[in-house]
C-alpha positions as CSV (number, residue, x, y, z in Angstrom):
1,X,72.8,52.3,129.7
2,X,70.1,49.8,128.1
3,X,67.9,51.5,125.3
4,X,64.4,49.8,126.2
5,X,61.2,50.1,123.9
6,X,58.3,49.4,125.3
7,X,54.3,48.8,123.5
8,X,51.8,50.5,124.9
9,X,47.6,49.6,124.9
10,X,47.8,51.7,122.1
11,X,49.3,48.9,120.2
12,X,46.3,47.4,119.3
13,X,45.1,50.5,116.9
14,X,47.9,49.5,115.0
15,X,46.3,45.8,113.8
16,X,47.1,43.9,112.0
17,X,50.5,45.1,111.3
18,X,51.3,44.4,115.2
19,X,49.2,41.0,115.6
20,X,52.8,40.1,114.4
21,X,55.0,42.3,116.2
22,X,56.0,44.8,118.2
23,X,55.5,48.6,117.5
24,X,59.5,48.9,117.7
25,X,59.9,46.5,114.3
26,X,57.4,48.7,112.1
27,X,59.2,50.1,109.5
28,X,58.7,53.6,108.5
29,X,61.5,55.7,106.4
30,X,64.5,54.4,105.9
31,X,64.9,51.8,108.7
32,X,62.6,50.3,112.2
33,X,61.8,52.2,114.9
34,X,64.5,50.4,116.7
35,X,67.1,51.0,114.4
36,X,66.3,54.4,114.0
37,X,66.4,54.7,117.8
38,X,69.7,52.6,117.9
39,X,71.2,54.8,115.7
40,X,70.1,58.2,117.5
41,X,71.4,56.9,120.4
42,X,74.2,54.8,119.9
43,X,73.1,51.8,122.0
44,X,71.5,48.4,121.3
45,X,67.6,48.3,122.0
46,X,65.6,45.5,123.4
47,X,62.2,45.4,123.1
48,X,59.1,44.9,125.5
49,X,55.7,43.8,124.6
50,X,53.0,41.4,124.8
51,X,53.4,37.8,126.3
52,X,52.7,36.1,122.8
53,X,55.4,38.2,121.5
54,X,58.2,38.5,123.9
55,X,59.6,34.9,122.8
56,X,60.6,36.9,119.0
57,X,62.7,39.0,120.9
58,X,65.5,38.8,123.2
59,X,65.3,39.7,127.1
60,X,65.5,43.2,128.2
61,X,68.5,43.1,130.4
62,X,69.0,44.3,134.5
63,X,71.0,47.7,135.2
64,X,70.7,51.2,133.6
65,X,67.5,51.3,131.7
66,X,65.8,54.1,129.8
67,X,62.9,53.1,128.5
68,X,61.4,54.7,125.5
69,X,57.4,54.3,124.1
70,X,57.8,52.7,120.8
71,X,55.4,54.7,119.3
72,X,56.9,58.3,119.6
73,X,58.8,59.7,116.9
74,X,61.7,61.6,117.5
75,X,63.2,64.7,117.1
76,X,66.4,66.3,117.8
77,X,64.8,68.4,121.2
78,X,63.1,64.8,122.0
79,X,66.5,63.1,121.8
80,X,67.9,65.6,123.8
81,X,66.0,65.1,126.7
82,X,65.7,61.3,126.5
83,X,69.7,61.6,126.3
84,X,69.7,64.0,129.3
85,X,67.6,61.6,131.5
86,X,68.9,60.9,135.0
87,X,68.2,57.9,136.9
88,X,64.8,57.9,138.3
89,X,63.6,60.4,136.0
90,X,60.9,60.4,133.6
91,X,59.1,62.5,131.1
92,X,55.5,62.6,129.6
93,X,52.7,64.5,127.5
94,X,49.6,65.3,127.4
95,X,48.7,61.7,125.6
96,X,51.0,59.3,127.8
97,X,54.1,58.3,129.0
98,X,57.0,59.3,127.1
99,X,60.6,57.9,128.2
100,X,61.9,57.0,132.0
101,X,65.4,55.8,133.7
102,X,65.8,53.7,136.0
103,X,68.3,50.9,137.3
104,X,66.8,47.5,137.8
105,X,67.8,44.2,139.5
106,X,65.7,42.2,137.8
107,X,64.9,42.0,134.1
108,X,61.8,44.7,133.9
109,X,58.4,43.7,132.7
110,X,56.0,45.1,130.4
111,X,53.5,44.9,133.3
112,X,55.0,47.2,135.8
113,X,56.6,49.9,133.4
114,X,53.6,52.8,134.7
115,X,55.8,52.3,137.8
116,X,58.2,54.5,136.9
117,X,56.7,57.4,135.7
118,X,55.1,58.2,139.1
119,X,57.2,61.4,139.2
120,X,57.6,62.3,135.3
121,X,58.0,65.8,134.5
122,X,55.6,66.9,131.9
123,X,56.5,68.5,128.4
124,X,54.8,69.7,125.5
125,X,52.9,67.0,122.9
126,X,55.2,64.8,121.2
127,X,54.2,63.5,117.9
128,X,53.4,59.1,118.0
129,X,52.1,56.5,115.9
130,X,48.7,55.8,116.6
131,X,47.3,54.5,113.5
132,X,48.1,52.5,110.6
133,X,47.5,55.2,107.9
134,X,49.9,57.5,110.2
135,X,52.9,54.8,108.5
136,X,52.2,56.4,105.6
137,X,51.5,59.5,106.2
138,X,54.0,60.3,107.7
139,X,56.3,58.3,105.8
140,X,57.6,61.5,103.6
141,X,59.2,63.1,107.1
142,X,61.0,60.1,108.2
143,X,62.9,59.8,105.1
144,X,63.8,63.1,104.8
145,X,64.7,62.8,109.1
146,X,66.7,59.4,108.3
147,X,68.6,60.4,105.3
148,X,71.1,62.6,106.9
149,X,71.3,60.6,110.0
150,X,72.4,57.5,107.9
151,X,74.6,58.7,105.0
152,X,76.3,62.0,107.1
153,X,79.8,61.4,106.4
154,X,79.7,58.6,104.2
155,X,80.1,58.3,100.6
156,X,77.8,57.1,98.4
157,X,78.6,54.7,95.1
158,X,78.2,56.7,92.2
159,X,76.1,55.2,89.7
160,X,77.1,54.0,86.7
161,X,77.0,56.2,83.4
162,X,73.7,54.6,82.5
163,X,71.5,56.4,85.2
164,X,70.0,59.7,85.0
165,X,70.2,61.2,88.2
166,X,68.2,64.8,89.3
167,X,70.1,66.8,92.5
168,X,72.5,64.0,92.5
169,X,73.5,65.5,96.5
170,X,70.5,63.9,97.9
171,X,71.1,60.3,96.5
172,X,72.6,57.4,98.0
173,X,73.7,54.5,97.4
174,X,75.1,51.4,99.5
175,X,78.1,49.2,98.4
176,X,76.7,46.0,95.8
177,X,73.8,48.2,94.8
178,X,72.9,47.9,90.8
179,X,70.8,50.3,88.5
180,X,71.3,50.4,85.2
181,X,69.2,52.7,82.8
182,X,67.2,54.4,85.5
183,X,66.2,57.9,86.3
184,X,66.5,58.7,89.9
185,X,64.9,62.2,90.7
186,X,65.3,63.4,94.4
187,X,64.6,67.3,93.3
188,X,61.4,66.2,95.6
189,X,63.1,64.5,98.4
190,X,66.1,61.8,99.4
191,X,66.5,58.8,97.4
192,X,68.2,55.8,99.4
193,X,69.3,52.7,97.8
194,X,70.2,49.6,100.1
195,X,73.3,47.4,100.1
196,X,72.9,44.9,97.3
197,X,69.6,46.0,95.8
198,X,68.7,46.4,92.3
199,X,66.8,48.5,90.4
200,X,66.3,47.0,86.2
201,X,66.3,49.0,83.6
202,X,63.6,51.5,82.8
203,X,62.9,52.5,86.0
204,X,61.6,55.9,87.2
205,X,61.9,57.0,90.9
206,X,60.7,60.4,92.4
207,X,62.0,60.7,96.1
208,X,61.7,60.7,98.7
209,X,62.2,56.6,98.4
210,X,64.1,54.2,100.2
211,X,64.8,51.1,98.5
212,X,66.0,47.9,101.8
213,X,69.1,45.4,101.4
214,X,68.6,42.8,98.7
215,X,65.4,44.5,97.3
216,X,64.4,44.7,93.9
217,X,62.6,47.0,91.7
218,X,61.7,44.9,88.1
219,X,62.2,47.0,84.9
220,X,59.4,49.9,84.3
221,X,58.5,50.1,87.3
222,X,57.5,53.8,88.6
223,X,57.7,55.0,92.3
224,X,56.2,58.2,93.4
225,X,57.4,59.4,96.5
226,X,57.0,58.7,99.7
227,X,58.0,55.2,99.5
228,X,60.0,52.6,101.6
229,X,60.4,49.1,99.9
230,X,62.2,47.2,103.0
231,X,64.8,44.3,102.6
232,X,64.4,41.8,100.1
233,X,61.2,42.9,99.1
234,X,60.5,43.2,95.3
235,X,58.4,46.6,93.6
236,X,57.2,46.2,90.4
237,X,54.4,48.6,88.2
238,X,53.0,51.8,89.5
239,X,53.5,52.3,93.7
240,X,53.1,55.3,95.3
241,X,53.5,56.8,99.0
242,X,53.5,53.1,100.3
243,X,55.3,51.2,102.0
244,X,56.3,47.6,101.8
245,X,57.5,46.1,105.2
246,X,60.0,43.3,103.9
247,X,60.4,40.2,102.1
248,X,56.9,40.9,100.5
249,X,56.3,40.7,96.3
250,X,54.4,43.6,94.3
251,X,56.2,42.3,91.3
252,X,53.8,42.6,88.5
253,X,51.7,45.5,87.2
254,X,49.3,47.0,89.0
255,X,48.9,49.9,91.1
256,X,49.9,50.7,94.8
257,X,48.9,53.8,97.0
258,X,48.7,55.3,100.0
259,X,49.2,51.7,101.6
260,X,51.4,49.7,103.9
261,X,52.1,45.6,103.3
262,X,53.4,43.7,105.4
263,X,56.1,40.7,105.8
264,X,55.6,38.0,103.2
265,X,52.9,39.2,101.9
266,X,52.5,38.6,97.4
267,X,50.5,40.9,95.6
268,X,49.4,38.7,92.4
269,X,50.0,40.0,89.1
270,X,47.5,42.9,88.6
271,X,46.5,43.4,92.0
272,X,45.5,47.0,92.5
273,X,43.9,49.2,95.3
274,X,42.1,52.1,94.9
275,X,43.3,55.1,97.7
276,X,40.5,57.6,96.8
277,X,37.0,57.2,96.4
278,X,34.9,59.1,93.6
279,X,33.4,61.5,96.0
280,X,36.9,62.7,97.6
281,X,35.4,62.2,100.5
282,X,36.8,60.8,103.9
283,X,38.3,57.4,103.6
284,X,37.0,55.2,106.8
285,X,39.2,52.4,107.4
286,X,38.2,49.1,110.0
287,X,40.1,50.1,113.2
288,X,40.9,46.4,115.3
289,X,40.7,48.1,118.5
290,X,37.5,50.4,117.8
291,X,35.7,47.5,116.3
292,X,34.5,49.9,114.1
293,X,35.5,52.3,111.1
294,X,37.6,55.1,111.7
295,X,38.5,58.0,109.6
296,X,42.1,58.0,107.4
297,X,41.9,61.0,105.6
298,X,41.0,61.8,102.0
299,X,43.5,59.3,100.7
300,X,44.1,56.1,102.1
301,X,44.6,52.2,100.1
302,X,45.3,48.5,101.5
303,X,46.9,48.0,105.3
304,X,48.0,44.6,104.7
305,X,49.1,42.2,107.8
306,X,52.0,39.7,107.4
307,X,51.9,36.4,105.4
308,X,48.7,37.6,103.1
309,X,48.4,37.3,99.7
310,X,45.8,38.3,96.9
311,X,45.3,36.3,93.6
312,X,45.8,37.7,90.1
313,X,43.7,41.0,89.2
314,X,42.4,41.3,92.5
315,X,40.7,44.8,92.8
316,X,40.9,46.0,96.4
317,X,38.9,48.6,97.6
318,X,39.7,51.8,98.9
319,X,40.2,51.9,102.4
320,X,41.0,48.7,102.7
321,X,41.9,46.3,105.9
322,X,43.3,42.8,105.7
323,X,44.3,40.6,108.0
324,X,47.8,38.6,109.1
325,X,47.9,35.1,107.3
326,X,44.8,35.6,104.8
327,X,45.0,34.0,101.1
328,X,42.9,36.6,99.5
329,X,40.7,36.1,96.0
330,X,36.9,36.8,94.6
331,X,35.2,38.7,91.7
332,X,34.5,43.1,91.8
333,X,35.9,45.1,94.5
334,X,36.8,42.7,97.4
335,X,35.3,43.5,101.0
336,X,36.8,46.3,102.9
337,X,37.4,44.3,105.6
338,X,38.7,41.0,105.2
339,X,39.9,39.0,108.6
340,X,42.9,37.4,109.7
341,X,43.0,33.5,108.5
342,X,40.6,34.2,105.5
343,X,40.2,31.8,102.6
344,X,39.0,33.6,99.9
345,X,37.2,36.9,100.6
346,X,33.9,37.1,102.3
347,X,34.8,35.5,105.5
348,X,32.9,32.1,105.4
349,X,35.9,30.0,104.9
350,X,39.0,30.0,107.4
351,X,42.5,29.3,106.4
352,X,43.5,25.9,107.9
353,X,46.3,26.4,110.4
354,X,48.4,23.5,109.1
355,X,47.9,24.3,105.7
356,X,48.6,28.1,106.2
357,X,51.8,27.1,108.3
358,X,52.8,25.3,105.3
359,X,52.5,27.3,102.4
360,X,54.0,30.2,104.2
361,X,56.9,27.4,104.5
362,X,57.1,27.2,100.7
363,X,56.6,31.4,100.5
364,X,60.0,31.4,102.6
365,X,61.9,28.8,100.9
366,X,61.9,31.1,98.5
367,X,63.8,33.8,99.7
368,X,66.2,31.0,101.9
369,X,64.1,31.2,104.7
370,X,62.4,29.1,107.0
371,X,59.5,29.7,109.7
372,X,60.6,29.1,113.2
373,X,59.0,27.7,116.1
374,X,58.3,30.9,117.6
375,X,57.3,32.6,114.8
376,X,54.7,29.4,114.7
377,X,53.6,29.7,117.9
378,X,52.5,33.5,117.2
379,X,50.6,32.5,114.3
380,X,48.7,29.9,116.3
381,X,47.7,32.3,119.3
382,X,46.9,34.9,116.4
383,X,44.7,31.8,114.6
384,X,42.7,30.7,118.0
385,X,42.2,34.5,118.8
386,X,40.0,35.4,115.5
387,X,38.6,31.9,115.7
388,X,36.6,33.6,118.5
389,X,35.7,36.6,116.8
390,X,33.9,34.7,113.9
């Protein structure tokens, strides 16, 4: 059997964070959607989405397919009955499709997946991602769901005699990992620590946290739980129930909340967001899709598309949306909505293609990187798309 996840319209209520890619490769917890979903079910995934994005991915094969919508999150009764699926079978809610299998000649399409949930039984609400803010929100269960289902059986590295570590059961960490004078509390939730990351001295964590592969927390730094920092991201200052997609910087001081950043995104030194406003009232946050502001709850910061970056003491507002690709600076509280491709910060300047192209060149050199032509050619279509918009 092929494990296939498939993007539904929906996808576009989660922009910008999938301009870039496809609801399958948002992280949330410990790992992706399609790791986590690898993992449950013990089979590789292949993803389906959008023409502009298929190219990042490789080709869902013909056969045995069970197709699952990227956006649900699972649960052990969920998994059960995805497992339990014959061929031709299919399942839904009240919202949408939920999972189908079916055996295929050709390699299946995003287009005609309705097709096979002509006949899908119908069971109760399941729970999906349907906005940004829900990253985070929900970040807090996903841990706590991925902790057992990645570290069952296994044992963890102990760490060294320098750490001070609270309920010591619901802490783990991966082969290379190095801490040294840190205090790891997870009385509050799991703490995960990622094959060769590092976490400097004078460090204070509250779980739930997961910390990705090769990721670094710089000394002082304070992490409130829930937070995910993905692979070889680096988390430095105050951060707190956010999460930080992958090979992005917040390594300076400056606070972080309620917030999800992207790939290759920099936060400069003393970049903060503010995640509650003074009246603790609703936060409204610019929804891609709605064209209009939506509400994100009493608490909400920065949703922060890939390749972005902000300058030194930027101040960003709460409730804050900015785009894929924007090089982000200005005086006071910046705009609350700030597009994809901005130069600056009140939208009357565009980020040249060539030049953006080649300073996220220089951002991945980096980190041994480089930015492939695919990868290009998804910027580009992402570029002529908001040149219409403005």
């Amino acid at each position: 059997m092929n494990l296939i996840l498939f993007d539904t319209k929906a996808k576009e209520k989660l922009f910008p964070l999938t301009l870039t890619r496809a609801v399958a490769d948002l992280r949330m917890g410990i790992v992706t959607i399609k790791e986590r979903w690898e993992k449950l079910l013990s089979v590789e995934a292949f993803i389906l989405t959008e023409p502009y994005l298929q190219p990042l991915y490789n080709v869902a094969p013909a056969g045995d397919n069970t197709f699952v919508d990227a956006s649900v999150i699972p649960n052990a009764e969920l998994v059960k009955l995805i497992s339990g699926l014959q061929t031709n079978e299919a399942i839904k809610d009240e919202t949408d499709l939920i999972a189908a299998r079916a055996f295929s000649g050709d390699s299946p399409s995003i287009e005609n997946i309705a097709t096979l949930f002509d006949n899908a039984a119908s069971v109760p609400q399941v729970q999906r991602i349907s906005f940004p803010f829900d990253l985070f929100q929900l970040n807090q269960q996903m841990i706590e769901f991925d902790f057992p289902l990645f570290t069952k059986g296994r044992i963890s590295n102990d760490a060294n005699d320098t750490v001070h570590t609270i309920k010591v059961s619901k802490i783990f960490i991966e082969e290379g990992a190095t801490i040294d004078h840190a205090v790891l509390n997870a009385s509050t939730g799991p703490i995960y620590i990622g094959k060769n990351a590092t976490i400097m001295e004078g460090c204070f964590i509250r779980g739930p946290f997961a910390l990705g592969e090769g990721a670094v927390l710089k000394m002082g730094t304070k992490v409130y739980g829930a937070t995910t920092i993905g692979p070889y991201s680096m988390g430095g200052g105050e951060i707190k129930n956010s999460i930080i997609t992958g090979y992005s910087n917040k390594a300076h001081d400056g606070y972080l909340g309620d917030s999800v950043i992207g790939e290759w995104c920099n936060l400069g030194a003393g970049t903060s967001n503010s995640n509650l406003k003074n009246t603790g009232g609703t936060v409204q946050l610019w929804n891609y899709a709605a064209q209009a502001y939506l509400p994100a709850g009493n608490k909400c910061g920065v949703i922060m598309g890939d390749y972005s970056r902000t300058a030194i003491n930027s101040s960003i507002n709460t409730g804050s949306a900015i785009g894929v690709c924007s090089n982000v600076f200005g005086a006071g509280l910046l705009p609350k909505f700030i597009p994809d491709f901005t130069w600056g910060s009140n939208g009357d300047c565009r980020y040249e293609f060539e030049k953006a192209i080649a300073d996220i060149s220089n951002w991945k050199k980096m980190k041994n990187k480089i930015i492939g032509q695919q990868e290009t050619q998804v910027l580009k279509h992402i570029f002529e798309l908001s040149a219409t918009k403005t």
